[in-house]
C-alpha positions in Angstrom: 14.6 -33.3 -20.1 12.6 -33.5 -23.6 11.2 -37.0 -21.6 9.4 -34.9 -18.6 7.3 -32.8 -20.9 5.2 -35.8 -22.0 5.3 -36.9 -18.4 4.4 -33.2 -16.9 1.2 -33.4 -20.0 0.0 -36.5 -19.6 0.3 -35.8 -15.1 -2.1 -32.5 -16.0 -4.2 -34.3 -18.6 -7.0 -35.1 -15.8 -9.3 -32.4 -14.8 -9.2 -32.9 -11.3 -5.1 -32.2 -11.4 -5.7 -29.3 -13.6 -8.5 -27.9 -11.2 -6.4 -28.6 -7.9 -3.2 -26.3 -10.1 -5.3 -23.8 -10.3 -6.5 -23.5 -6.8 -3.1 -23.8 -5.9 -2.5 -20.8 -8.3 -4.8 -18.7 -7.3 -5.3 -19.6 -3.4 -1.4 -20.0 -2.2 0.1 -17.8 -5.1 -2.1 -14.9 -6.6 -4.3 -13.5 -3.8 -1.4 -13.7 -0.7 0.9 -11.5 -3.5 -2.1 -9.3 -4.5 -3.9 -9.4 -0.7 -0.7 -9.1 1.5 -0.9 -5.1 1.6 -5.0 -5.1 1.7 -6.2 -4.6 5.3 -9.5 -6.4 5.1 -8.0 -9.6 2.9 -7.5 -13.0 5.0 -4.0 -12.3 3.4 -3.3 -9.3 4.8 0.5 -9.3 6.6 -0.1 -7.2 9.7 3.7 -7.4 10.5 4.8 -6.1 7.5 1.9 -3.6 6.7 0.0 -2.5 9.6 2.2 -0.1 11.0 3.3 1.6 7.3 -0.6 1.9 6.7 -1.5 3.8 10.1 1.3 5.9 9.9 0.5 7.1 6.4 -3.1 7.3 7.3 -2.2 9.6 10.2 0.0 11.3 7.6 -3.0 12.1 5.3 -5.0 12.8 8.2 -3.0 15.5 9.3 -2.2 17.3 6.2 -5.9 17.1 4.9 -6.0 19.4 8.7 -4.1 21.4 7.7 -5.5 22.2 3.9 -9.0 22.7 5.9 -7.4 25.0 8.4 -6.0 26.6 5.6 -9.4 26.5 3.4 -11.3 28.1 5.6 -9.0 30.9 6.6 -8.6 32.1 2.9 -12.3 31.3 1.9 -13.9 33.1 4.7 -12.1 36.4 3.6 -13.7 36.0 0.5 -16.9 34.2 0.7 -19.6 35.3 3.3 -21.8 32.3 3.0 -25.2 32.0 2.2 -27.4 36.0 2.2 -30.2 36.5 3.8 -32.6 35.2 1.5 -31.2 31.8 0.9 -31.1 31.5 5.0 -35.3 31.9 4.9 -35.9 29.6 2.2 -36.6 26.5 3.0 -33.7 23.8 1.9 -33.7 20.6 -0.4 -31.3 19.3 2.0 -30.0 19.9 5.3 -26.5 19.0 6.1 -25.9 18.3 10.0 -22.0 17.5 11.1 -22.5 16.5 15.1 -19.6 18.0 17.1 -18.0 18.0 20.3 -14.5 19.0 21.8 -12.0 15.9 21.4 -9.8 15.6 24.5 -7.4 13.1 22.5 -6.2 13.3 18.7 -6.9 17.3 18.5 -4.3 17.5 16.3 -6.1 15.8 13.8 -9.4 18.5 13.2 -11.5 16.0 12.1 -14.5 18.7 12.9 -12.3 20.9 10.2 -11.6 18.0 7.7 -14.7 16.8 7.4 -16.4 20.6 7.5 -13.7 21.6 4.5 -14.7 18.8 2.2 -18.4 18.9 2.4 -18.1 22.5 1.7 -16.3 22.1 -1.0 -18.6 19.7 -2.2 -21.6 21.6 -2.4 -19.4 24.8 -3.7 -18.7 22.5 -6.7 -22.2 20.5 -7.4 -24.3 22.9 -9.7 -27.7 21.5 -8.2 -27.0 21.7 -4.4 -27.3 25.2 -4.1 -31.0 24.6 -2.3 -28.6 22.4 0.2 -27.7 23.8 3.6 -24.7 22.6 5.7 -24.7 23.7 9.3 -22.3 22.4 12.0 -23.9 21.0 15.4 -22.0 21.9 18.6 -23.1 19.8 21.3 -20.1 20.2 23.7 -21.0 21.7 27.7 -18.6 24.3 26.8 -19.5 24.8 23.5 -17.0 28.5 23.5 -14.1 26.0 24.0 -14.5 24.2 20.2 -12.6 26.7 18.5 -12.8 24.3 15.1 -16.2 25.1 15.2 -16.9 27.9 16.4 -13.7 29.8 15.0 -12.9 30.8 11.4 -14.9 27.4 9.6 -18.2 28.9 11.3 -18.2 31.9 8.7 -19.2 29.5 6.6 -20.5 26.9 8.4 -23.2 28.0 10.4 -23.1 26.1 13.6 -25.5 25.7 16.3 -25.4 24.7 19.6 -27.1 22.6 22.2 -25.8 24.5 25.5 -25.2 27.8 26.4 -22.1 30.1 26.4 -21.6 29.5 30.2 -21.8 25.3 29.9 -25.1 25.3 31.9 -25.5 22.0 30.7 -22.9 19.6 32.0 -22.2 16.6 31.2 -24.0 13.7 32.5 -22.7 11.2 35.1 -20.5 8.4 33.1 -22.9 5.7 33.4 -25.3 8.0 31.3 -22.7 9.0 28.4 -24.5 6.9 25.7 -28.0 8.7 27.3 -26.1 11.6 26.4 -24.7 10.9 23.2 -28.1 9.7 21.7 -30.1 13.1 23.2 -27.2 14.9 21.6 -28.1 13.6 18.2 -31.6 13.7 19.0 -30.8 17.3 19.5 -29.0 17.9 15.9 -31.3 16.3 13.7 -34.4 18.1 15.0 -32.3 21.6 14.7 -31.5 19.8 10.7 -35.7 18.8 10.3 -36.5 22.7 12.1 -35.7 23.6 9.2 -37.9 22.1 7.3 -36.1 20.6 4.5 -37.2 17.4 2.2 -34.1 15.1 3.5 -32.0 15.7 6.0 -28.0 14.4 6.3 -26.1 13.9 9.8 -22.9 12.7 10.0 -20.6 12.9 13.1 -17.6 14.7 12.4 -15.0 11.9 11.9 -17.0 10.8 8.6 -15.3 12.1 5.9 -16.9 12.2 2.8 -16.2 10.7 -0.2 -16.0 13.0 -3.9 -20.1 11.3 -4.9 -21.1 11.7 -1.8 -23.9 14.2 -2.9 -24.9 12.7 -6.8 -25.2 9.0 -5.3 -27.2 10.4 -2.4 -29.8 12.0 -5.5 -29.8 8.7 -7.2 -30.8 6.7 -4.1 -33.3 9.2 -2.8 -34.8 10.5 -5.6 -34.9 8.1 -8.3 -34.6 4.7 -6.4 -36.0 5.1 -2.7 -38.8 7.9 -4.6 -41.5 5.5 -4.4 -40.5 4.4 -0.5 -40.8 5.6 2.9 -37.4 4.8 5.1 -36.5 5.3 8.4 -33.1 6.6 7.0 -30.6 5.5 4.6 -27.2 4.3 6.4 -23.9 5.6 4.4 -21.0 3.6 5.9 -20.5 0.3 7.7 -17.4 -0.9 8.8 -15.5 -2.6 6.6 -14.8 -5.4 8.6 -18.3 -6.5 8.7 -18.4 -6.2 4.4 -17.5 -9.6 3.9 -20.0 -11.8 2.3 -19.7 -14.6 5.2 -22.0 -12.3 7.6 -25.8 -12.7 8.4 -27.5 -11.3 5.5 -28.7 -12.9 3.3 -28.7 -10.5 0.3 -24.9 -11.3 0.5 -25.2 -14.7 0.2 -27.1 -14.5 -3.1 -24.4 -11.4 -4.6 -21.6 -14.3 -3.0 -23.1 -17.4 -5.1 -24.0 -15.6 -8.3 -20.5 -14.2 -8.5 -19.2 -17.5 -8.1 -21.5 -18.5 -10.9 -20.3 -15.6 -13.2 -16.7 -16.0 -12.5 -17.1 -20.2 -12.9 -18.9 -20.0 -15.8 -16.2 -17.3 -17.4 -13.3 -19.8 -16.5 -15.4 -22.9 -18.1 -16.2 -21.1 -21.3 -12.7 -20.3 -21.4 -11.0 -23.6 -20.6 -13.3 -25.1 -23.2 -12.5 -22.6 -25.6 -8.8 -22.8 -25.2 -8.6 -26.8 -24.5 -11.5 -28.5 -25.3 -11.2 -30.0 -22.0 -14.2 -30.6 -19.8 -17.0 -30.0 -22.5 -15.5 -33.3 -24.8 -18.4 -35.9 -25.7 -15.6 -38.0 -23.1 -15.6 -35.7 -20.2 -19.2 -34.2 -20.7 -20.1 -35.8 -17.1 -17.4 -34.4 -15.5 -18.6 -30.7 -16.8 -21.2 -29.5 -14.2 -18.4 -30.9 -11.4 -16.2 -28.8 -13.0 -18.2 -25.9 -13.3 -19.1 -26.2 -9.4 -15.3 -26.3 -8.4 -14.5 -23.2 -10.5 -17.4 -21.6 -9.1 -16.5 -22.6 -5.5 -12.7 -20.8 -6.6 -14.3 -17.5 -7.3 -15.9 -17.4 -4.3 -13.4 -18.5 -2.2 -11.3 -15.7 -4.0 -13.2 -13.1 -3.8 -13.8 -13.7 -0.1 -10.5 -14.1 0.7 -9.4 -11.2 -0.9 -11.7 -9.4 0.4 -15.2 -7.9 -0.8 -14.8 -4.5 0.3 -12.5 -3.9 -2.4 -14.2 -5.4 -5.0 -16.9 -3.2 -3.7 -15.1 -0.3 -5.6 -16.3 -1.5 -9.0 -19.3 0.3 -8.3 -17.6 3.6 -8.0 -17.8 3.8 -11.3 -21.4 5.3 -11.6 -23.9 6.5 -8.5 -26.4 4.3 -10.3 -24.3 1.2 -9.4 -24.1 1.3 -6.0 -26.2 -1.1 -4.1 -29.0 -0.5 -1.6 -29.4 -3.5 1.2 -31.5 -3.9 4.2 -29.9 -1.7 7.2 -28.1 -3.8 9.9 -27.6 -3.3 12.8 -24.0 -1.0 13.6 -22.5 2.5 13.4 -24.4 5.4 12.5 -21.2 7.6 11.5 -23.6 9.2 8.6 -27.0 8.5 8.1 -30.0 10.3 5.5 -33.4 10.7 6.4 -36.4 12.1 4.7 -38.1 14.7 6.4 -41.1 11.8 7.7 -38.4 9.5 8.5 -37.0 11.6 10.7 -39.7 12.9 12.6 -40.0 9.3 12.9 -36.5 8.5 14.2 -37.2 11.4 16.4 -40.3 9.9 18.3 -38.7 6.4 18.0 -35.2 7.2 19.8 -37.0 9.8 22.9 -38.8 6.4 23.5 -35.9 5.0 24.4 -33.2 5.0 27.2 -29.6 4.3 25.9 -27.0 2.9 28.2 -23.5 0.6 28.0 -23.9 -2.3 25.5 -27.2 -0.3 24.5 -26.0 2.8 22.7 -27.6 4.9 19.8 -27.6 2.6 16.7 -28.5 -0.6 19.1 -31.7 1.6 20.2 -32.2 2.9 16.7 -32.3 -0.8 14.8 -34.1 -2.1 17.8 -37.1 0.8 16.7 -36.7 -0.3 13.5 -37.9 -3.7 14.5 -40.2 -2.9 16.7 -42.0 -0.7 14.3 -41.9 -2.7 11.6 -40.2 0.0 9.8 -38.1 0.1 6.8 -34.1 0.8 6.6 -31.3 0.5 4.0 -27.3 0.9 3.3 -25.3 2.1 0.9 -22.7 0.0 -0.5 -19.9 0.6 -1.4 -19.2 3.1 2.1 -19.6 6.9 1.3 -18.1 8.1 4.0 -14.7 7.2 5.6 -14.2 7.0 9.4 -10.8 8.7 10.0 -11.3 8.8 13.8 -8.4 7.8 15.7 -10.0 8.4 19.2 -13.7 7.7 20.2 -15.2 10.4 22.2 -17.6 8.0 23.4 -15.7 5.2 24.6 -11.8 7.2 25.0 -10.1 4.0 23.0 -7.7 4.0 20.2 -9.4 3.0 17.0 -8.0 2.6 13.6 -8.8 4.8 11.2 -10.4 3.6 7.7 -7.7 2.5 5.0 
């Protein structure tokens, strides 16, 4: 036995053997034990996970329903909303949530969730008392959403796009995206009417997350101060958040975290070895360095970079701001000239299958020559189980 420890050294003296245990290590052992449970790692089990994860998302979707039922119930009885005053006065922020009746997943409120927390929100942020948060019913039969026009619109205020009597029907089914984009078209010029500096519109499955509002201040007003942008995109799905997608501002975070993490691993190698930094290996030390960088980023890509992405939790000032793609416009900020802009940009255009809102939106953006950025990491989460658009099963955010 004492024989195979000089064997098992001297089989691990060479750096290529050491470097091929350690991707060994960290590819086929580490990240699947760490990654099997994560729904956006390449390790990710569906088999074992998938269903335990949508069932307790569902689970926490349905009690945070019932807390917001609850919320507004017991808060309306004591808190009247805004007076009369703070109605006139022109806000720092206006705060649109885009409704309609949901034929499928009622259960859920998400019009009542998402409501619930950005009230709560604004009751607890000391400088957001120049914000205003209305809700936007845009269903034919707008009487029929009792989430929104029930207890929640004591203190939500909610407009609506048709009348009492649903003179305006719905529009034949090859027109629904038409319909969904004149519908937001609709919201954010009732958000702009009143005639704040930014406006916010989110559709009412995007719930927000607890710095929704300070990381919003830091990107607009200190960051984005000096800019002009169409609007400011707050979530993107997280399956297109890897670094392997067509922008290029990943590829540059992708290689110089390889570089970080490669150069950590050399420095500490060396210092604990010697090895690959001896006067005898010294040309073997920039290969080396290039394999361990090429580890970190196959790591972090495999296990996946939306949840290294939470790092930057940490602070508002550390989220990142990126050139706007192209999909999903679940919540989206726009200064007041923005979204004038997006307003004369989007009536200029006819939406239809394969062509819908955000397609017609980014294709402006082009066209235009005008400017457009996201937020990462998300800060809203989609917990919509059920597209009104589109009537398929989608799974909610994890």
């Amino acid at each position: 036995m004492t024989g195979r420890v000089p064997l098992l050294r001297r089989a691990l003296r060479p750096p290529w053997m050491q470097l091929l245990l350690l991707y060994l290590l960290v590819l086929a052992v580490l990240l699947p034990l760490i990654g099997q449970g994560k729904r956006h790692s390449y390790y990710f089990r569906a088999s074992a996970h998938l269903s335990g994860l949508t069932e307790q998302a569902l689970a926490d979707s349905l009690e945070r329903a019932e807390e917001a039922e609850s919320y507004f119930r017991e808060a309306a009885g004591a808190d009247g909303g805004e007076d009369g005053e703070e109605r006139q006065r022109p806000p720092h922020m206006a705060v649109v949530i885009v409704t309609t009746v949901r034929s499928q997943g009622a259960e859920y409120r998400y019009y009542l969730q998402v409501a619930a927390a950005l009230h709560r929100l604004l009751r607890r942020c000391s400088w957001c008392r120049d914000y205003r948060l209305m809700g936007c019913n845009v269903d034919p039969r707008p009487a029929e959403h009792w989430q929104a026009e029930g207890a929640a619109s004591r203190l939500v205020p909610v407009v609506r796009r048709f009348g009492d009597g649903g003179d305006g029907q719905p529009e034949p089914e090859p027109e629904r995206f038409e319909k969904e984009k004149e519908d937001y078209l609709f919201c954010l010029s009732r958000g702009l009417a009143l005639r704040p500096r930014y406006v916010l519109v989110l559709e009412d499955d995007a719930l927000p997350s607890p710095d929704l509002f300070p990381v919003l201040r830091d990107v607009l007003e200190r960051r984005l101060a000096a800019r002009d942008p169409l609007y400011v995109k707050l979530y993107h799905p997280e399956r297109l958040q890897g670094f392997l997608h067509p922008e290029p501002a990943r590829i540059v975070e992708w290689v110089g975290l390889g570089a970080l993490g490669g150069g950590l691993l050399f420095y500490l190698h060396r210092r604990l070895s010697g090895g690959w930094a001896s006067s005898s290996s010294s040309s073997s030390s920039p290969l080396a360095f290039c394999a361990l960088a090429a580890l970190c980023m196959l790591a972090a890509e495999g296990y996946g970079r939306v949840y290294l992405l939470e790092a930057r939790r940490a602070s508002p000032q550390l989220y990142s701001l990126s050139p706007a793609s192209h999909c999903c416009t679940p919540a989206m900020a726009f200064t007041a000239r923005g979204a004038a802009r997006a307003l004369r940009y989007l009536r200029g255009r006819r939406c239809r299958s394969g062509f819908a809102k955000d397609s017609a939106l980014y294709e402006a953006l082009r066209d235009e020559g005008d400017t457009a950025y996201v937020v990462e990491p998300n800060l809203v989460s989609h917990i919509g189980l059920y597209s009104t658009l589109r009537g398929v099963i989608g799974r909610p955010s994890l």
